[in-house]
C-alpha positions as CSV (number, residue, x, y, z in Angstrom):
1,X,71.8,91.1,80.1
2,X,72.7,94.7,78.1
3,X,74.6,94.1,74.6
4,X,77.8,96.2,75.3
5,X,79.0,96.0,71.7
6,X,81.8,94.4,72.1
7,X,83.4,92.9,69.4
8,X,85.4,90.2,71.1
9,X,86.7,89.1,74.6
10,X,90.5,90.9,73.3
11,X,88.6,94.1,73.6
12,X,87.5,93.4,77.9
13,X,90.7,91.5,78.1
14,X,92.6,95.0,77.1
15,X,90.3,97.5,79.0
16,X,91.0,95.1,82.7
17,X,94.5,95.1,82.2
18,X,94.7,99.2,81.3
19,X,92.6,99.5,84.8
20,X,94.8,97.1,86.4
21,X,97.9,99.0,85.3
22,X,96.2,101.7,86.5
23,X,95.3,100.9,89.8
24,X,98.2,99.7,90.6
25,X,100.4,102.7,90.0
26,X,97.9,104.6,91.8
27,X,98.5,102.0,94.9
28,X,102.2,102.8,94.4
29,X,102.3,106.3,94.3
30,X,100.2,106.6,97.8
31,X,102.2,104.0,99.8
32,X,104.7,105.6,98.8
33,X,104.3,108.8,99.8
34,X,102.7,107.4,103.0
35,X,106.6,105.5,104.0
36,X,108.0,108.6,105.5
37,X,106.3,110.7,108.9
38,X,105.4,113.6,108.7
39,X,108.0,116.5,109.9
40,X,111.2,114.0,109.1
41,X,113.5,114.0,106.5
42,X,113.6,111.5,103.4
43,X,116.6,109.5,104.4
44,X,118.7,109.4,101.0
C-alpha cells in the first residue's frame, strides 16, 4: 500500500466532500441545460 502523506483522516475527509461538491454542480449544470429541446423557447 503507497504512504500518501497524509496527516490525518480530516485531510481525505475534506478532499471527498470538495469532489463531491464538485460533481455534483457539474450534474446540475448539464441536466439542466439538457430540460429544454432544442429549437424551443425557455418557458419563463
Amino acid at each position: 500500500m503507497q504512504d500518501w502523506n497524509f496527516t490525518g483522516g480530516a485531510e481525505t475527509m475534506k478532499l471527498i466532500l470538495m469532489l463531491g461538491v464538485i460533481v455534483s454542480f457539474l450534474v446540475a449544470i448539464f441536466t439542466a441545460s439538457y430540460d429544454s429541446k432544442p429549437g424551443e423557447e425557455a418557458e419563463k
